[in-house]
N, C-alpha and C positions, 0 to 999 in steps of 0.2 A: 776826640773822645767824648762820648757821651756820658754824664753824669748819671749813674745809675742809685738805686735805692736798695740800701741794706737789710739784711736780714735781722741784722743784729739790731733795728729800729724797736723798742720796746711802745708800748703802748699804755697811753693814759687812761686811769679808771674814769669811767664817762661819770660814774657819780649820782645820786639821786636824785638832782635835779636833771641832768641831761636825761638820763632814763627816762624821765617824765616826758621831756620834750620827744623821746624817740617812740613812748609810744602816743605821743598824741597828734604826729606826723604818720600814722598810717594811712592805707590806701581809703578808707571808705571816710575817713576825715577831713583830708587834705585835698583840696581841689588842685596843686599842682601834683599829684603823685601822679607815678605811671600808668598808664594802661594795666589793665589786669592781665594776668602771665596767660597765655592760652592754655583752655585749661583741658586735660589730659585724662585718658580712658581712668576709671577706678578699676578697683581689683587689683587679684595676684600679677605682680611683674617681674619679667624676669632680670635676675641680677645681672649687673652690668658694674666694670671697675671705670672709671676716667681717671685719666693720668691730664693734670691741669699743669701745664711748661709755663714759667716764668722767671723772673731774678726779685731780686730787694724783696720790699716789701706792700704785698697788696691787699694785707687785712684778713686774708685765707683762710690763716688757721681757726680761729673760733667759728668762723663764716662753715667752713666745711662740719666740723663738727655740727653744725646746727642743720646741716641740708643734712647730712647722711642721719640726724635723727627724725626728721621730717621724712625719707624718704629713704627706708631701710632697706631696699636693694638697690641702693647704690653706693657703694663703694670710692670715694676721692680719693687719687694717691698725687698729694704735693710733691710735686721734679722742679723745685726753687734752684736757680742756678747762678751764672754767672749773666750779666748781659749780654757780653758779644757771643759768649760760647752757646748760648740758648738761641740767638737768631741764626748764629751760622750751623746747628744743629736741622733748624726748623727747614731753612734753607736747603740744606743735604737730603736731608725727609721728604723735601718736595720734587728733587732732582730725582728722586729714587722710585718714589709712589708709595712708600712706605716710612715706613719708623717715626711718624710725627706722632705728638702726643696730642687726642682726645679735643684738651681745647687747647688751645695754642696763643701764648701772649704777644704780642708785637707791638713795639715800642713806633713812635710817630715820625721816625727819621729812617724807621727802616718801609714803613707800610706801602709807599709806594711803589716799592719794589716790586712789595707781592699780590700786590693790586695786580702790576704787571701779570703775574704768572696768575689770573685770577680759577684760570681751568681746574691747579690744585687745590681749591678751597670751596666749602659750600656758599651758595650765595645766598645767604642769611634771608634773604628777601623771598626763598622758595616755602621758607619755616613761619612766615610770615614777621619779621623782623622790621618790615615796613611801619607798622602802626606807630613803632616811636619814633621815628624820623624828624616829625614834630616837636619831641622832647629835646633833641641836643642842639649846641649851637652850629648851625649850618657849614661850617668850616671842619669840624671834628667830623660831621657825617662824612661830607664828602671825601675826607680824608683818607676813609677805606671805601669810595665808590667809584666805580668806573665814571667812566666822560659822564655821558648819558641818565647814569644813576639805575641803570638798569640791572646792576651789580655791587652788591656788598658784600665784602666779605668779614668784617667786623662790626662790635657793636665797643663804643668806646667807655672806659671805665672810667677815667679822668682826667684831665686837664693840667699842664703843671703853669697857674695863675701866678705871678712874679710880686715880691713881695723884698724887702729888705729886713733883714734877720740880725740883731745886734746887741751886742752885752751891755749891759747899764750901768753895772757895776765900774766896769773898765773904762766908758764914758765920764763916772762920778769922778775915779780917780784923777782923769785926766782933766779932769774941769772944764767939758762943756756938756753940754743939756742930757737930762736923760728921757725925759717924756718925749716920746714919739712925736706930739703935736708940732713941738720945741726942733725933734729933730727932722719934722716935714719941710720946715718952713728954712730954718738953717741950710737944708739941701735946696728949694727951692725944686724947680723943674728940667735940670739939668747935670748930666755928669760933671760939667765944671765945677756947679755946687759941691757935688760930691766929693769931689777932689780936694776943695778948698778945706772943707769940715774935716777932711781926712788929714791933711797938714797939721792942721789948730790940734787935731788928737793927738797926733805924732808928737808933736811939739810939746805936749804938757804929760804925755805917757812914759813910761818906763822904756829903757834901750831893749831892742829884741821884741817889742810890741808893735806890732802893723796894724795895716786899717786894713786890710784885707787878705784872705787868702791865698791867691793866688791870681791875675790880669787874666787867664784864658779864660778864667769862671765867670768874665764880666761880658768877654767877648758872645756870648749866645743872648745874654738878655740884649743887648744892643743892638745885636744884630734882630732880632724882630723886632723891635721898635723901630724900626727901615722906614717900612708902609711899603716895599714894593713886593712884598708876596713870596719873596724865597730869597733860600741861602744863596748859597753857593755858585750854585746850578740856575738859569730860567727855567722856565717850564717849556724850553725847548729842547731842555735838558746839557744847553750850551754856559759852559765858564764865563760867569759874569762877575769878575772881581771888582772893577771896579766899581759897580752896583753897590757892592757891600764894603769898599773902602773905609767909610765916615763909622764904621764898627770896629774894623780894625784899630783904625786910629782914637778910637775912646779906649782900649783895650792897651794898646799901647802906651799913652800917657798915664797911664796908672803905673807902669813902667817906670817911666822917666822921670815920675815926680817919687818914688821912691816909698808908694805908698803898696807894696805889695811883700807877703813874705816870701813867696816862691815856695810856698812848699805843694808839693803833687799830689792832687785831688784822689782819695780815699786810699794816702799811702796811710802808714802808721801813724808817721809824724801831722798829719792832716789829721786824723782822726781824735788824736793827745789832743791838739791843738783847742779842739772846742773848750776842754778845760780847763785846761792852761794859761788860754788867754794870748797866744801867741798873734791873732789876730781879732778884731772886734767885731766886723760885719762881715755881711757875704750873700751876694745874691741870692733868694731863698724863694726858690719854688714852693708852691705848695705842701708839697711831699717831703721838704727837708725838715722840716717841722719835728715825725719823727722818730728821722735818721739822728738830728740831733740833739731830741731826748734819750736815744738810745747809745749814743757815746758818751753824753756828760750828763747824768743824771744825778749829780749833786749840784749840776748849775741850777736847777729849776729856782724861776725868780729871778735868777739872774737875766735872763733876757728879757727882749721884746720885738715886737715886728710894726719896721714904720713904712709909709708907701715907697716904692723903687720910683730914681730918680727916670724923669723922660713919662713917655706914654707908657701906658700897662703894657706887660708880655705875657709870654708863655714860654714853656723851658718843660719840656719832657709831655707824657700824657701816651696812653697805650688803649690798646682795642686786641677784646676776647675774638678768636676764630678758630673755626671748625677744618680742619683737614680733609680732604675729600677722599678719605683713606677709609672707612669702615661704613658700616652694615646699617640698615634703615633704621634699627633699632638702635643704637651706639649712637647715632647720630643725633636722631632725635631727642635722646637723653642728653646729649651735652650741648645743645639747645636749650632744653629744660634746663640745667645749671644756669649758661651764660643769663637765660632770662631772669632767673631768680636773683641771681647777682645785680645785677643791672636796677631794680626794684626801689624805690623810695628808704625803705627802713635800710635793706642793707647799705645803698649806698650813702644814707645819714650816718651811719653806725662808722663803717671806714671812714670817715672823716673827720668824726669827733672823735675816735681812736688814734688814726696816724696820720692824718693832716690829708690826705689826697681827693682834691676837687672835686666833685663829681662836673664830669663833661656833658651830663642834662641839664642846661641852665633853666630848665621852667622849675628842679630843686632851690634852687638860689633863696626865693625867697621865701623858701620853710624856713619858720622859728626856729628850727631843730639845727639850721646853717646862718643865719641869720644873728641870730643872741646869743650863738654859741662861743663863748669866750676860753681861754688855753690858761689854766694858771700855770703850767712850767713858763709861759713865755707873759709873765706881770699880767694875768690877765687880759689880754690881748683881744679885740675885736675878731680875732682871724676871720671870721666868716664874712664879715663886712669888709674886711680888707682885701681877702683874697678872691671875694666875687666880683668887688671894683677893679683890681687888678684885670682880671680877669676879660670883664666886660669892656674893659680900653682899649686892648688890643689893638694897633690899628688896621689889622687885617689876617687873612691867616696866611701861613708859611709855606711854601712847596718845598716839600726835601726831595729833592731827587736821587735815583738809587745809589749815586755813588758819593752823595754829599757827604755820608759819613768820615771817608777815607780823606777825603778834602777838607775838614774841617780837622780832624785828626794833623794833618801836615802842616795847616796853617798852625795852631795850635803848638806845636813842634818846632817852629818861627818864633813865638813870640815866646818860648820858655828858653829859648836858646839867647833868645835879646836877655831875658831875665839872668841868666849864666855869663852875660857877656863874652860869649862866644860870637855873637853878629849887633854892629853897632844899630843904635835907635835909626838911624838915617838909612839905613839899606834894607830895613825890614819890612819895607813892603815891595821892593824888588824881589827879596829871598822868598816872600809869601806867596807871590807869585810864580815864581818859580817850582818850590813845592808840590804848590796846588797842581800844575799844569804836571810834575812827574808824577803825582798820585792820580791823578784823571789820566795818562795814558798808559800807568801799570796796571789800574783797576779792571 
């Protein structure tokens, strides 16, 4: 299962210092900004609705409002959904030749799917889409291009840059470090670190208080810290488990050493939990940032975010695209959004709002991401933490079409070791097993 981003993420007032930095990061100022948007007949035009498909949270709403007063014949109608139900929607739309919405979101684990089927989609490269190509990091382009790159059929919106996310308060209680610096170095560069600081917590915290969420939530940052370029799948589209073994088994020992709560990621009890205190850390993408200002919004202060143990990752990140469903004009127009979107200001603007990366790294080192600091989470570098993150990567990922399903089963393994329903010592025979009934049901 893929961790998706809520709706219910509220958003922090950027404030009149960040304002300042937002408008002095515009295009004619900022030598990293975009390319200028191509720019578009004047005059009367005729009105046009887009219907924009996506799930969580991708900063929309005020974003729309501001396009539809910029450009009053056009019409946004936000269709925010569910994750899975929104791709297997888009998916059916494409089967059909019909019923897809206008611009269409696609999360990074599903995109190469529909790269595959790239005939249903426009190739952003006819609208001239190519001139940024330049702007994002080489892995996210390719991410929605055919072999060749003769084909794209997205333009990517962000990045989810891997960060670690943790209470200070419940650190203080517990009696070890609360400053990030303190707890870089305490982790060291390895989940064993992790592990051990997570004991020392346990050990000095309240009964019913975990270090962690849940072990599957650990298993996807680990797994691209790999360095061999994919999940599940090669890129021959062949079950390569034991490739991604040394993931499982960090995932696992979070397990065994008893530092996890088991509770199931965006149930109820998960959600309580930010406040409550039930667990202290948790792998944190970019983007949860916030999801969990919008659960515990009487933590603020209480957190902070320190670097993820291992090499930097990525965890989530989505790409706008066109349907190859309507009329020259419709089309064109929802080009026009995706570009505006895409754009230096707006894409500073969602980031100092709800945390979500922009995937043009030539933004990175705008002031406006750069010195931009999070008071819900103690002040926090975010912007320097999460472009390092970011920037470590050791390579990019291949999800192949059916890794979703595959990593859902595994996933399914290691909450059942959690239940004790399957002992720690057979859970990588059961994971493979899974896998291979999910890869020939799929």
């Amino acid at each position: 299962m893929k961790w998706t981003r809520s709706r219910t993420a509220t958003v922090l007032a950027v404030g009149a210092a960040s304002a300042l930095l937002l408008s002095a990061c515009s295009p004619s100022d900022d030598e990293t900004a975009s390319p200028s948007p191509t720019p578009t007949e004047t005059g009367p035009k005729d009105p046009v609705t887009l219907t924009v498909a996506y799930w969580g949270e991708f900063g929309l709403d005020s974003l729309a409002a501001k396009y539809q007063e910029e450009n009053p014949h056009v019409t946004i109608n936000l269709n925010q959904g569910e994750f899975q139900a929104q791709h297997d929607a888009l998916q059916q739309a494409v089967i059909n030749g019909s019923g897809a919405a206008e611009v269409s979101a696609i999360d990074e684990g599903f995109i190469s799917g529909f790269v595959a089927q790239a005939d249903g989609f426009v190739n952003l490269l006819d609208l001239g889409a190519g001139k940024y190509q330049d702007n994002y990091l080489p892995w996210k382009w390719g991410q929605a291009s055919n072999t060749d790159e003769s084909v794209t059929i997205g333009l990517g919106t962000d990045i989810g840059g891997l960060a670690l996310c943790y209470r200070t308060d419940l650190f203080g209680a517990a009696g070890i470090p609360t400053e990030r610096s303190a707890i870089d170095a305490a982790i060291g560069d390895t989940w064993g670190g992790f592990n051990e600081l997570g004991k020392q917590y346990q050990a000095g915290s309240e009964d019913g208080k975990y270090w962690v969420d849940n072990a599957v939530n650990i298993l996807i940052p680990a797994q691209t810290q790999l360095g061999n370029g994919y999940a599940w799948y090669n890129k021959n589209n062949e079950l390569a488990m034991d490739d991604n073994r040394p993931a499982f088994e960090v995932a696992l020992k979070i397990i065994t050493d008893g530092l996890s709560a088991n509770i199931a990621p965006w149930s109820p009890e998960w959600n309580e939990g930010f406040a409550s205190g039930s667990f202290a850390t948790l792998a944190c993408p970019a983007w949860m940032m916030g999801y969990i200002q919008g659960q515990a919004p009487d933590t603020a202060g209480a957190w902070d975010v320190a670097d993820i143990p291992g090499p930097g990752g990525n965890w989530g990140g989505s790409f706008f695209t066109i349907p190859d469903q309507f009329d020259e004009n419709t089309t064109q127009e929802a080009y026009n959004l995706i570009e505006w979107l895409i754009q230096a200001d707006q894409q500073i603007q969602i980031f100092q709002e709800i945390g979500n990366l922009p995937s043009q790294d030539i933004l990175w080192d705008n002031p406006a991401i750069q010195e931009f600091t999070n008071p819900f989470f103690s002040d926090a570098p975010v912007g320097q933490i999460f472009t390092k993150t970011a920037a470590d990567i050791p390579g990019p990922i291949y999800y192949a079409p059916k890794n979703n399903r595959v990593s859902t089963a595994v996933q399914g393994v290691l909450n059942e070791v959690q239940a004790g329903n399957i002992k720690p010592e057979d859970a990588w025979d059961e994971a493979i097993k899974a896998a291979q009934d999910a890869d020939a049901a799929a």
